[in-house]
C-alpha positions in Angstrom: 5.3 22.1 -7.4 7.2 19.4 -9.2 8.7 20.0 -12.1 7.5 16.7 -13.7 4.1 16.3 -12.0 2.0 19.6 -11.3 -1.0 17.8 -9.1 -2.2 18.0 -5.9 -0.8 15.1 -4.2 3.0 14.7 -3.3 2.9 11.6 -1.1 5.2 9.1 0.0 5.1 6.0 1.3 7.0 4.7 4.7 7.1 1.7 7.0 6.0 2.4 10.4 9.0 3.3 12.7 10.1 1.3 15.5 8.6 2.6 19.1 12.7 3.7 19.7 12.7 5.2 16.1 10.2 7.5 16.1 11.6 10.7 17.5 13.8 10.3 14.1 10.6 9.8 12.2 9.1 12.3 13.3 12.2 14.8 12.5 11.6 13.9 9.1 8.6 14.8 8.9 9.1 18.2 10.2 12.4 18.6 9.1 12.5 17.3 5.3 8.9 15.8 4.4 7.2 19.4 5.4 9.2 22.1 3.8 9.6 20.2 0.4 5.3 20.9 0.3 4.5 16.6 1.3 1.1 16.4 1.9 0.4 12.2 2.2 2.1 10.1 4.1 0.8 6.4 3.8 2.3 4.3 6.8 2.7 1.0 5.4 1.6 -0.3 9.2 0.2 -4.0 7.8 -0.4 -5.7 11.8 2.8 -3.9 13.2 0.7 -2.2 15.6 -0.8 -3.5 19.3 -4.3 -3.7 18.7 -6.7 -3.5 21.5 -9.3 -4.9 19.5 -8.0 -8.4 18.3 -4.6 -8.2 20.3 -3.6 -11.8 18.8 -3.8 -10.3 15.3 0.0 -7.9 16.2 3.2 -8.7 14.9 6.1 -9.2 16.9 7.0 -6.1 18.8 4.6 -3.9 17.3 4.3 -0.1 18.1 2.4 1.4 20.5 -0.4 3.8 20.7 1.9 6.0 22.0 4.1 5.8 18.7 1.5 6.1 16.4 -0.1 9.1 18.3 3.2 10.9 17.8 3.3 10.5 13.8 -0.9 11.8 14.0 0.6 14.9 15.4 3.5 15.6 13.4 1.6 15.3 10.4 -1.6 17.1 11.7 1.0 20.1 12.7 2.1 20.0 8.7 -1.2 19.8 6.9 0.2 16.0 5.6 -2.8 14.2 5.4 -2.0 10.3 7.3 -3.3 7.3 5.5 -2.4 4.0 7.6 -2.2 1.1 5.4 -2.7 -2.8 5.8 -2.4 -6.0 3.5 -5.7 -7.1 3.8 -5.2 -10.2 0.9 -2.3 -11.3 -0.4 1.3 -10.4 0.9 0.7 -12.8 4.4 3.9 -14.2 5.3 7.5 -13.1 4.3 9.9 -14.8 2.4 11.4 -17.4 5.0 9.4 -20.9 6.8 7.3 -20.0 9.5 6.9 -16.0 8.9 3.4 -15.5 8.8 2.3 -12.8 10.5 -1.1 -11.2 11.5 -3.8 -13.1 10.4 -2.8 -16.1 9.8 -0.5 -16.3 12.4 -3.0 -15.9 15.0 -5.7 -17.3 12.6 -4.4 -20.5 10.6 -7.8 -21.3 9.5 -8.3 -17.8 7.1 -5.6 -19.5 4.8 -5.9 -19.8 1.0 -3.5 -22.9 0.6 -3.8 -24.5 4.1 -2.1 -27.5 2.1 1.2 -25.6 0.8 4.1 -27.0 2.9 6.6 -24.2 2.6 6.0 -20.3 3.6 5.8 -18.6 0.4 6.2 -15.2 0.0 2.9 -14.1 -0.7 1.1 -15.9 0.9 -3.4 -15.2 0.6 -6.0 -15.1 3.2 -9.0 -16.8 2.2 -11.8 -14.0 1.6 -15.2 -16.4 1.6 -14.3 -17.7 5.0 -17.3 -16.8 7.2 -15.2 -15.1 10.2 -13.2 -13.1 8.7 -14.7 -9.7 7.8 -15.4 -9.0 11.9 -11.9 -9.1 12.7 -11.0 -7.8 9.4 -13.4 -4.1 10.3 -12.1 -4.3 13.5 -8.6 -4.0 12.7 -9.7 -1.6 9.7 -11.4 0.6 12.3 -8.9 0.7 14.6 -6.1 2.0 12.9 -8.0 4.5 11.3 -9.4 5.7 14.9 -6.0 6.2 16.2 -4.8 8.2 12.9 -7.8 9.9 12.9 -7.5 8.7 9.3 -10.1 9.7 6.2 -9.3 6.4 4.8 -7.1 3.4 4.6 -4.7 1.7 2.1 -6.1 -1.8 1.7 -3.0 -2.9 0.3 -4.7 -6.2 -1.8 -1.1 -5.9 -4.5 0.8 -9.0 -5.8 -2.1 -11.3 -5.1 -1.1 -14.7 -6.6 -3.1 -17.6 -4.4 -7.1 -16.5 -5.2 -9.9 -19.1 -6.1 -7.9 -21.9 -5.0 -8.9 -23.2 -1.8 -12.4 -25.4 -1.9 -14.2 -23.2 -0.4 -13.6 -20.0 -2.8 -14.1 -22.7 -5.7 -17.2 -24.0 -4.2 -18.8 -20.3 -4.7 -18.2 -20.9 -9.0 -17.2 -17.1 -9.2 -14.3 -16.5 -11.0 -10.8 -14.9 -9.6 -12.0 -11.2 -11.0 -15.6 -11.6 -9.1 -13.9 -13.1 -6.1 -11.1 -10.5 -6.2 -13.7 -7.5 -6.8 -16.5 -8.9 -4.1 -13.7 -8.8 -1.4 -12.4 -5.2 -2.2 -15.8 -3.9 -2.8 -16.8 -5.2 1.0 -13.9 -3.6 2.3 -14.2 -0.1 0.4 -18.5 -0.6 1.7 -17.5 -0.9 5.2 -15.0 2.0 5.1 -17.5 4.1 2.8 -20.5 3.6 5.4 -17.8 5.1 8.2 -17.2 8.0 6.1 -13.6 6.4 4.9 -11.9 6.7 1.4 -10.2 3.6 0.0 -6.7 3.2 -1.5 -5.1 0.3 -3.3 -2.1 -0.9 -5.3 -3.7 -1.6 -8.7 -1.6 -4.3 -10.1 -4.4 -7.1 -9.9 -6.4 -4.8 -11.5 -4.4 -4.8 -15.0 -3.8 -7.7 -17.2 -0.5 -9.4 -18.5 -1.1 -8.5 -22.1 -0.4 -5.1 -20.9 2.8 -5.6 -21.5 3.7 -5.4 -17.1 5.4 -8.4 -15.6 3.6 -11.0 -13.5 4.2 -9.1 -10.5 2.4 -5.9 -11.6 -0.1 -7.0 -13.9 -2.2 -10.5 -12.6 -1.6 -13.7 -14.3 -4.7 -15.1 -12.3 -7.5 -13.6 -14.6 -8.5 -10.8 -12.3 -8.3 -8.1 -14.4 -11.7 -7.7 -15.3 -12.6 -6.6 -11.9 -11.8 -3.1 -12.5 -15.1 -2.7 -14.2 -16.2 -4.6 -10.7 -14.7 -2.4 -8.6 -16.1 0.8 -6.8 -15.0 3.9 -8.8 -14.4 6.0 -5.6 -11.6 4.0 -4.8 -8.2 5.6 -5.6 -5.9 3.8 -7.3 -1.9 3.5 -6.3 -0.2 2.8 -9.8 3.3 1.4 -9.2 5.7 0.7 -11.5 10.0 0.7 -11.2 11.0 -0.2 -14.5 12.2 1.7 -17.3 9.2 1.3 -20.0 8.6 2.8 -23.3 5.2 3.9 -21.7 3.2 3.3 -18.9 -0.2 2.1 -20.4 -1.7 1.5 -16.4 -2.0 5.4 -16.2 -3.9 5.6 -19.6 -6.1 2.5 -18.3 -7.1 3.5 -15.2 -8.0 7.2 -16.2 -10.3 5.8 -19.0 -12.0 3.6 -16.5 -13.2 6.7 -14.3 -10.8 6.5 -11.2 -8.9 8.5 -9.5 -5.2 7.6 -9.1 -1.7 8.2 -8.2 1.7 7.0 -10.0 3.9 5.3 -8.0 7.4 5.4 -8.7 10.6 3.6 -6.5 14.4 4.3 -6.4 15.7 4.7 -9.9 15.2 8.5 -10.5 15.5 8.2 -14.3 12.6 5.6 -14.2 10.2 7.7 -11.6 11.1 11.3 -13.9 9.8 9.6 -17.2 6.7 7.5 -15.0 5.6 11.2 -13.7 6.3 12.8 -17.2 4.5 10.0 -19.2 1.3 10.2 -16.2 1.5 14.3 -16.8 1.1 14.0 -20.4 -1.1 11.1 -20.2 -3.6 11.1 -17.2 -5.8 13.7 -17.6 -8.2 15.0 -14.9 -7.9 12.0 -12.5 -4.4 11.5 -12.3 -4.5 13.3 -8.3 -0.5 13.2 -8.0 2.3 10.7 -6.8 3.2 8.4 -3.9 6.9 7.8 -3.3 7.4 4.2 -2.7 10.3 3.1 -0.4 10.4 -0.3 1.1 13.2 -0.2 3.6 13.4 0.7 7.2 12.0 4.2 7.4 14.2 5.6 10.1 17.5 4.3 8.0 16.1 6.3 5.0 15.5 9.0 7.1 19.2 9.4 8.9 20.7 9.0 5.4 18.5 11.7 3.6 19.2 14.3 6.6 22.4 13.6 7.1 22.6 12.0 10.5 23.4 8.3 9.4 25.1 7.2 6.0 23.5 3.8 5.2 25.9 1.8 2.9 22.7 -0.2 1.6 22.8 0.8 -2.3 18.9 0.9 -2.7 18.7 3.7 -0.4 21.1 5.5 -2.0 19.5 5.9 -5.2 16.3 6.0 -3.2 17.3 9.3 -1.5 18.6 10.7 -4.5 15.1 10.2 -6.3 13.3 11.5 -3.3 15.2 14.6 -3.6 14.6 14.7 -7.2 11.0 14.1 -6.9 10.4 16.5 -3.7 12.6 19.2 -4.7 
């Protein structure tokens, strides 16, 4: 077990490969996730797949069935449980003009800030518009049939554009209600199929925490995590160095179950995992590994095969070491 964190869950975190990546992918995770006792793997798939169901709703050479079929199987053969995950609120669009993706790329008219000129990063879908939950439980369902999944990552961190659109304010709920109707809709349908939720728990903490804007909210909806179903699991990230990591002392008080979520600095994950240890009590279930980069690229580096000379994965593979070891 780890030395910091003796829990059940040591999971991780990875993009979904490319369709030409995935014989590396799937190396490490026979090769390197497997022996070092992994047993989640949440594939950050967002609409990188080509869905059968609403096939205007995939990204830009998105991977096949084929592809995804491939990870399934690795991880069935190594007892790693597969948890495909989505954005299903904010995180839309990328950074540069014209990048949204998914959604709003095939549907315009589920935008929060139809009037914002430029592309901004994070970009919201609009969660009171009448047609979205249909396509929304059909993408849901999808990825999960073809993982044979026994839940899904909702994603729903970093939201900043909520309440703002004259539809949402037309409803007079506030940004915590309107934040904790549209997660508790999406954990109902996935509960009714049998389905455990995940999600980043970010929005679910407030400023005065002492967290930064992008993992605490600024937008009032903290108060939804009395809202919120408590069978939902909670993924707690955090990357900086802090004195102490309150979340985990917050969200164990409020009854759910969670996992801390650390990122490349190995001296900031060791004391998040030692501070959760001490702190979390009986529902603290373990850690997810966070990684952001090109899966593949981390993948060649950590085993060997490929040496990236991009610094972040660097540290990154010496923290995953440190934290699978």
């Amino acid at each position: 077990m780890n030395t910091y964190l003796d829990r059940e869950i040591r999971g991780i975190c990875l993009n979904v490969p490319r369709n030409e990546d995935t014989d590396v992918f799937v190396k490490f995770v026979d090769e390197w996730l497997a022996p070092r006792n992994c047993n989640l793997l949440v594939l950050l798939t967002r609409y990188n797949y080509q869905f059968e169901s609403r096939p205007e709703c995939a990204s830009k050479n998105a991977v096949s069935k084929e592809t995804m079929i491939q990870i399934r199987e690795a991880c069935k053969r190594n007892n790693i449980k597969l948890v495909p995950k989505m954005n299903l609120l904010g995180h839309q669009s990328g950074k540069l003009k014209d990048s949204m993706d998914g959604l709003l790329r095939s549907h315009p008219e589920f935008d929060e800030t139809p009037e914002m000129d430029e592309v901004f990063y994070c970009r919201s879908l609009c969660p009171n518009h009448p047609d979205i939950k249909p396509i929304i439980f059909d993408l849901m369902d999808e990825l999960i049939e073809v993982c044979e999944a026994d839940g899904l990552h909702i994603g729903c961190d970093e939201v900043f554009d909520i309440g703002l659109c004259e539809r949402c304010k037309s409803t007079g709920k506030s940004t915590a209600d309107i934040f904790a109707d549209w997660i508790n809709a999406l954990a109902s349908h996935l509960r009714k199929n049998g389905k455990r939720t995940y999600m980043w728990g970010d929005r679910l903490l407030s400023s005065k925490t002492g967290y930064g804007t992008w993992e605490a909210s600024g937008n009032a909806t903290e108060s939804a995590i009395n809202k919120v179903a408590k069978d939902i699991i909670i993924c707690d990230w955090h990357y900086e160095n802090n004195d102490a990591y309150v979340s985990v002392d917050i969200f164990g008080s409020h009854g759910f179950e969670f996992l801390v979520c650390p990122w490349r600095y190995k001296e900031n994950a060791v004391k998040f995992l030692q501070y959760a240890e001490n702190h979390g009590g009986d529902n603290l279930k373990g850690f997810l590994a966070t990684t952001w980069h090109r899966s593949t690229e981390i993948a060649k580096h950590i085993m060997g095969i490929e040496t990236s000379e991009n610094e972040t994965i660097q540290k990154l593979a010496v923290t995953l070491e440190e934290l699978f070891k």
